[in-house]
N, C-alpha and C positions, 0 to 999 in steps of 0.2 A: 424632201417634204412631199408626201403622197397629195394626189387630187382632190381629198377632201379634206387634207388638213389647210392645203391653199382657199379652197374655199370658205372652209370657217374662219380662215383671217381675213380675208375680204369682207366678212360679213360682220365681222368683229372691229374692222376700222372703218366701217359704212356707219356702222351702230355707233361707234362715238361723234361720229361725224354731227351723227343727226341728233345728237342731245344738243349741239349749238344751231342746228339749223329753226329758224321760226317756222310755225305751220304754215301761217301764212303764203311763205316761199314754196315750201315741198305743195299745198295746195294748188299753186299757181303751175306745176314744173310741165315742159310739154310732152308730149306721152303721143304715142303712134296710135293710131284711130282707136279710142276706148268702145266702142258700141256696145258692146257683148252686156247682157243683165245678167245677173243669176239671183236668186234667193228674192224678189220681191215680185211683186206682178204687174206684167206688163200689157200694156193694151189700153183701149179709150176706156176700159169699163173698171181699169186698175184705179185699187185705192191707194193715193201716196202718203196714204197716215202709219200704211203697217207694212210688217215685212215677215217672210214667212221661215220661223225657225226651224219648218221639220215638214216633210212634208203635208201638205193641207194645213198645217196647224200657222194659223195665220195671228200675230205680236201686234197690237194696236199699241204702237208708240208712246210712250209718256214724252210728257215736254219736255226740252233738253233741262228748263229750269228746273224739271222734279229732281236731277239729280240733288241740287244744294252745295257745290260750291264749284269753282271752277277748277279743269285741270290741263296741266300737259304730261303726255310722257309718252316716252320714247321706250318700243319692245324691237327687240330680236326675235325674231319669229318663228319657229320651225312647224310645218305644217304636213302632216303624212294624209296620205289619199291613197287607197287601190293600190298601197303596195310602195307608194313613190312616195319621196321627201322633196318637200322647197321648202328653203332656207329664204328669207326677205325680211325688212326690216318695217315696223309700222309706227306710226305715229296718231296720238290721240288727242283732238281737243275737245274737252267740253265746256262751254261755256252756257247761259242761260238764255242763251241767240239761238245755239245750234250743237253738234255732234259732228266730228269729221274724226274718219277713219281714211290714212293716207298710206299704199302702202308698195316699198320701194325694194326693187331685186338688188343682186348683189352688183351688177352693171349698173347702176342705177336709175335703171328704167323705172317708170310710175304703172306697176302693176294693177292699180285702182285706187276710186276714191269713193268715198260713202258719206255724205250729208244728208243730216236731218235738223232740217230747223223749226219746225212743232209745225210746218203746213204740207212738205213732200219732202219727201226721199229721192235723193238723185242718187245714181250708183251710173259708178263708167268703171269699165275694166278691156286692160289690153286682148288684142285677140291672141296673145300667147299662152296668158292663164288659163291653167288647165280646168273645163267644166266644174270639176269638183270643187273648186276652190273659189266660193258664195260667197262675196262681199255683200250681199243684199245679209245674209244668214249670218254671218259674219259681226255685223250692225246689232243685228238681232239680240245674239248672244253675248257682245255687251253689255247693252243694256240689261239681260239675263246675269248675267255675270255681276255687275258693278253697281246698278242704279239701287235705291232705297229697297230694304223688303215691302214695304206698303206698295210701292210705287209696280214694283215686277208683281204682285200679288192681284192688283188692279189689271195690269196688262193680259195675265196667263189669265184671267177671272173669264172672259165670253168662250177660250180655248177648250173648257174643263179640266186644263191640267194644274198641277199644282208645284208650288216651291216648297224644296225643303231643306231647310241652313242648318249649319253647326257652325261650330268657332271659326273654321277657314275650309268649309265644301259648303256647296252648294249644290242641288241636283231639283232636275224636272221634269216629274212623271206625269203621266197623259194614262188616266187608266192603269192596267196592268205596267204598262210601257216605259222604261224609262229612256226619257232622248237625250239627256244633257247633264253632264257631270263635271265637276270641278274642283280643283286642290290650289291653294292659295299657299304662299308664306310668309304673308302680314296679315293682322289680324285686322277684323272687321274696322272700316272709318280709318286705318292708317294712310300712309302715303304708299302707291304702288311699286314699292321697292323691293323686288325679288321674283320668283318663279309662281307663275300660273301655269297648270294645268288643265286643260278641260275636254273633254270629249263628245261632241256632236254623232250621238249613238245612232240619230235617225238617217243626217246625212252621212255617215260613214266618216269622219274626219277628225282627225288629232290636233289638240296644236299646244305646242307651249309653249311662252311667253318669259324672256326675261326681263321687267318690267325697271323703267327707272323713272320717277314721278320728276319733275321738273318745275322747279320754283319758280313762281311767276316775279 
């Protein structure tokens, strides 16, 4: 068995692992000094309402409620950067509290975590993860990705960019510019079960998602 087929089975019985693990726990897991920010803004003068999907282009938050119902589920993750692959495994809760983005290497280290509960944005990520790879942007393009069309319509509205759907892509242009692309394999309002695609054209980053939604 080559080096990278050992590692996609690692990541493949991590992945099952974590359809029975609660958020709760993987929320709770301890992790080596997270400090690092990426993708939101920091500082006494930062706002923790928004987070920034592209550069300057700053995502004023919808309430975790606008999504409309609650969810869990558990992705396999593959994320290319500058040339490199990580492979980790994420975990999503939404509830009408909050938003958590939890997300775990194939050691199972807690690579970061991303809450939003409709007052701030916490984001902590290990000092291993590489720059490129934006939990704050990350959060973002969820919410980009998943939440209501009114609701993402509302958010991109003060940006001047714009969303635009079809049966399963999603994309959003800023001007001439397009930043963010997407390919689904359930169709709009199903359960997240299957392959998401999407591409962060501003930050340079890939990533696609095997999605399994998880019954409460």
């Amino acid at each position: 068995m080559t080096s990278a087929h050992r590692t996609l089975a690692t990541i493949r019985r991590a992945y099952r692992a974590l359809l029975v693990l609660p958020l709760a726990i993987l929320g709770g897991c301890s992790a080596e000094s997270m400090t690092r920010s990426f993708g939101y803004l920091a500082g006494p003068a930062a706002d923790p309402k928004v987070a920034e999907f592209a550069p300057g282009r700053i995502l004023a938050l919808p309430l975790p409620a606008d999504f409309g119902r609650t969810v869990e589920a558990a992705q396999m993750l593959s994320a290319r950067y500058d040339g490199q692959t990580f492979l980790f495994e994420g975990r999503i809760g939404i509830t009408p509290q909050r938003l958590v983005l939890v997300g775990v290497d194939a050691m199972g280290r807690r690579a970061m975590t991303a809450t939003w509960d409709g007052r701030s944005l916490s984001i902590e990520s290990a000092p291993w993860l590489p720059a490129g790879v934006r939990p704050g942007s990350m959060l973002a393009d969820i919410v980009i990705l998943y939440w209501p069309e009114a609701a993402v319509r509302r958010a991109l509205a003060p940006t001047g960019c714009q969303l635009f759907m079809a049966a399963k892509t999603r994309e959003v242009r800023c001007g001439n510019d397009t930043v963010l692309t997407a390919k689904y394999d359930w169709p709009a309002g199903a359960k997240w079960n299957g392959t998401l695609h999407y591409s962060n054209l501003a930050w340079r980053y890939e990533i696609e998602a095997q999605s399994k939604e998880i019954s409460p």
